[in-house]
N, C-alpha and C positions, 0 to 999 in steps of 0.2 A: 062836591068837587073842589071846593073851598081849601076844605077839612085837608081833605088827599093833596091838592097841590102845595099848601103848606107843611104838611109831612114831606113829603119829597124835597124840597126847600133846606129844610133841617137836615133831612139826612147827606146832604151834598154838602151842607156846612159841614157836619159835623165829619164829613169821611175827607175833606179838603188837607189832613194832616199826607192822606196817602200820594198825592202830589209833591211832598216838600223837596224832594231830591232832584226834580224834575225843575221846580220854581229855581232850586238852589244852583241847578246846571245853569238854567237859562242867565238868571242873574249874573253867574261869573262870566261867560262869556260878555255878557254885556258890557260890565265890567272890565275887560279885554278890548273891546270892538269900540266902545264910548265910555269911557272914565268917567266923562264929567254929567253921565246918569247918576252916579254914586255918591260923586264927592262933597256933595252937600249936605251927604249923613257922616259928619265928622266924628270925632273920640270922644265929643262931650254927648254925644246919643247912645257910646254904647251902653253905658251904667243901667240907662232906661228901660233901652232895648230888653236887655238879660232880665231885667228886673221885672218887666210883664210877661216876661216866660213864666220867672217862677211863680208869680203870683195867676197863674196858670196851673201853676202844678198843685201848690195852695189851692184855688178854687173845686179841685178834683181830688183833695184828701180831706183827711181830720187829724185830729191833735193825737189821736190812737196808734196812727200807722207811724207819725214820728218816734214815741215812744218807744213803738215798737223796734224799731231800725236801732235805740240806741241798746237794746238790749241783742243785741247781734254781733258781739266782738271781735269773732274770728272774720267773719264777714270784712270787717271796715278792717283789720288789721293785713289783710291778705291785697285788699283795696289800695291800702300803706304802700306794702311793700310792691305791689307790682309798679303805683308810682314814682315813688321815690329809690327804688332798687333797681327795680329790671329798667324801667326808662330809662334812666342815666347811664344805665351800661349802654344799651341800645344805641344811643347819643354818642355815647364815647367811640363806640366800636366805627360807627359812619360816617363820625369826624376822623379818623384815621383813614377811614375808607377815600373821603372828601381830598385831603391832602396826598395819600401817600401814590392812590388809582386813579384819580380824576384829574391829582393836581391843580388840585382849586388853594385856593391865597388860606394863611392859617385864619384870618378872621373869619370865614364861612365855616372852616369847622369848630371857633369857637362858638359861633352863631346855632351850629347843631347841638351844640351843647347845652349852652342860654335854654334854647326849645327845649331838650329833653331836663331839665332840672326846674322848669317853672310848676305849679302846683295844676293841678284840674281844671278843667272850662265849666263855666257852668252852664253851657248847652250839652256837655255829658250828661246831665239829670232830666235837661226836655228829652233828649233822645232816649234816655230810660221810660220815659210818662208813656211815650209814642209808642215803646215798644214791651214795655210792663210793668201796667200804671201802680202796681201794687207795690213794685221798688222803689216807685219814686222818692219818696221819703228816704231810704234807704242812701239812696247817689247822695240826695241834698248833702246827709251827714256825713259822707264820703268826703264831699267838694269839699265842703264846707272846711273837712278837717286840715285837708290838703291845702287849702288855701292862706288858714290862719298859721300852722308850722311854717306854711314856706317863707315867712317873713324869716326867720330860721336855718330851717333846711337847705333852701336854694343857695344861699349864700356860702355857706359851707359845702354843699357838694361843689360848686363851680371853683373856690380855694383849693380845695382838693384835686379838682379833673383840671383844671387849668390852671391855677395858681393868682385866680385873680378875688382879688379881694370886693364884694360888691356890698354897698350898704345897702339896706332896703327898710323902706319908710313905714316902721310898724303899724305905727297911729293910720295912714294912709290904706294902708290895706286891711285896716278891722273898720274901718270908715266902709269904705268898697263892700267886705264881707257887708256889713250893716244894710247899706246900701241897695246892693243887689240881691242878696238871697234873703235873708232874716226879714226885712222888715216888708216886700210883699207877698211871700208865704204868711205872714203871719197874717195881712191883713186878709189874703185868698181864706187864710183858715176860720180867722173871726165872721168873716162875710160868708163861710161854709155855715156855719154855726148857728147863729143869730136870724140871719137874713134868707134863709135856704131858697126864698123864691126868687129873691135875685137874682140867685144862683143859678139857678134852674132858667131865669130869662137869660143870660148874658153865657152862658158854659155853650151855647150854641156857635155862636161867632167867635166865638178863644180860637179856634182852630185856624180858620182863615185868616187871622190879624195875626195870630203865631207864626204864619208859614211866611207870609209879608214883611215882619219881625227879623225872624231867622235868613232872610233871602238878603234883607238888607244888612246885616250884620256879615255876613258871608262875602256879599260883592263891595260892600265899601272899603276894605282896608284894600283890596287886590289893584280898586282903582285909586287909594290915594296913596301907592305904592308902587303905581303902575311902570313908573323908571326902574326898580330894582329889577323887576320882572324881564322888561325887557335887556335887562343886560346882556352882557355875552356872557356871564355867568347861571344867566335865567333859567337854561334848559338842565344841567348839570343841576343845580339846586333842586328844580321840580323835580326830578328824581328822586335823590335824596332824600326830601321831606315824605314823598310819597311811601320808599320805602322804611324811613321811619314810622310813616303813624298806621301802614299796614301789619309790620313785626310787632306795633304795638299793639293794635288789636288783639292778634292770635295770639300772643306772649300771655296781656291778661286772659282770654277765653281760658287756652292751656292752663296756667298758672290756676286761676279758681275752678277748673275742672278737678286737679288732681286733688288742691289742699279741701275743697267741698265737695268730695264725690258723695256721701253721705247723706247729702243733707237733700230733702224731699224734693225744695224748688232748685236744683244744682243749677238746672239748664237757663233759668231765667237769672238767677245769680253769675254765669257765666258771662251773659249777655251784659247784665249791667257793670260787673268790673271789666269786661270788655271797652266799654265808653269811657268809663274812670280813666284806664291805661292808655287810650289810645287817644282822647280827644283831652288838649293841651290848653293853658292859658294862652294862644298866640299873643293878643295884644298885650296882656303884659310882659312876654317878652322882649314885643318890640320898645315897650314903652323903657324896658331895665336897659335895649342895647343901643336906644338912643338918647340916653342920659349918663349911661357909667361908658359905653365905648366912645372913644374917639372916631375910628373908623366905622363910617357907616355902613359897609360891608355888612357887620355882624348881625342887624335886622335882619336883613335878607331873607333868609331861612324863615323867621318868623310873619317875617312878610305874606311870603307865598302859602304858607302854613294852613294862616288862617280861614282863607277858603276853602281849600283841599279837604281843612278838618274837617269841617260841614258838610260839603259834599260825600266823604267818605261815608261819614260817622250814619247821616240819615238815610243812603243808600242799605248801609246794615242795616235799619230798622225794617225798611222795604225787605231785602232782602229778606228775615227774619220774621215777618208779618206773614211773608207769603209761606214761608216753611212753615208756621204753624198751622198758617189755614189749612194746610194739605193733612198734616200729624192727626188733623181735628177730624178730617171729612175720612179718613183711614181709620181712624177710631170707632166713631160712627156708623162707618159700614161693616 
């Protein structure tokens, strides 16, 4: 009885990922209704936060599947351009959209623009773990790459789409990179290796403390941002972002359906440049548009962003969990 109720124990830990979109609603609301439930998980937690995802993702791979992801070119290059290509068009198109049909102020659409030029979130690669733990590796080197260009990239596409000239703090953001992805994967990988029954004790609660992680990462920027939200700009933006990071979605699926129709795993490749494309740095964007802008307007966008992403983004996995379950039991039968 022991034995059995401890088995059941574990497997409620271990299925507590299938909740997240549900923790993630609740949270925002919360978020919405009492702010200052949130606000005491400031910007200096989220480095941490992200950082025990990945070393999550870490705990639940090997040094193999890394490997293997970098020998996938077309893959991460296809990952490239739905980022830094189709998004910023996406952006471009909704900041015109934002001004010319909404008539919202031009700082909110250069704010959509900010959003759509920033590099990859790295809850794009938990949401690949959640949804196909075999990509995980795979997103990392996606993020990762997106991340380190965009000291680069963003600056230059934003010169281009708007004409503003943005420094951005290289050393600062390969610190970040280091910080957040690199060095708890790597420990997650070392502790796969070495330690496997540690592994084996602690891989059970990742899940639960991930969803609590991610819940809080979701609802804190919305409440310590809660003035922008409520402006009289608030409800035209939530639109906006919304149907920014939904085109984004389907833009990437689309997009690696046609250039990987080919390739054996398309459909689960799909899925994960689906996340790449669609789930955004928000906080760094907020962090670029409340340092290089004058007008605080221009957060805004990034403001709201940031829970939406999450909510979206693990929704798809829900979504996408349940689709397979059903392909699987059709198969079967």
């Amino acid at each position: 009885m022991v034995k059995r109720n401890s088995m059941s124990i574990l497997k409620i830990l271990k299925q507590s990922n299938s909740l997240l979109p549900y923790v993630v609603l609740a949270s925002i609301l919360l978020a919405l209704i009492y702010p200052n439930s949130f606000t005491w998980f400031t910007s200096r937690y989220y480095a941490p936060a992200l950082g025990f995802l990945m070393f999550a993702v870490g705990v639940n791979s090997s040094e193999k599947d890394f490997i293997e992801a970098f020998n996938r070119p077309a893959e991460i290059v296809t990952a490239y351009v739905g980022q830094f290509v189709v998004k910023p068009l996406l952006g471009y198109l909704l900041c015109i959209i934002s001004i010319t049909v909404f008539g919202l102020p031009t700082a909110i659409g250069a704010g959509m623009l900010l959003l759509a030029c920033v590099s990859g979130a790295q809850l794009s690669s938990y949401a690949t773990f959640l949804s196909d733990p075999q990509m995980a590796p795979l997103s990392v080197v996606m993020t990762s790459l997106s991340t380190a260009s965009a000291v680069f990239v963003t600056p230059l596409l934003l010169l281009f789409l708007i004409g503003k000239r943005l420094p951005v703090d290289a050393k600062g953001m390969v610190f970040s990179i280091t910080q957040i992805v690199v060095a708890p994967i790597t420990v997650g990988l070392l502790l796969n290796r070495f330690f496997p029954h540690i592994c084996d004790a602690i891989r059970p609660f990742l899940p639960p403390l991930s969803v609590m992680v991610a819940a809080l990462s979701a609802g804190a920027p919305l409440a310590l941002n809660i003035e922008s939200v409520k402006s009289p700009f608030g409800v035209a933006i939530l639109l906006l972002v919304v149907a920014f990071h939904l085109s984004s979605f389907i833009a990437g699926y689309i997009l690696s359906g046609f250039v990987l129709r080919d390739s054996p795993d398309v459909k689960a490749l799909q899925r994960t440049i689906s996340f790449e494309t669609g789930m955004q740095s928000s906080l760094l964007a907020l962090a670029l548009a409340n340092k290089f802008f004058e007008d605080p307007v221009v957060g805004m966008p990034s403001a709201i962003s940031s829970p939406l992403m999450s909510l979206m983004g693990f929704s798809l996995v829900l979504i996408w969990a349940k689709s397979r379950g059903k392909s699987k039991t059709k198969q079967s039968t």
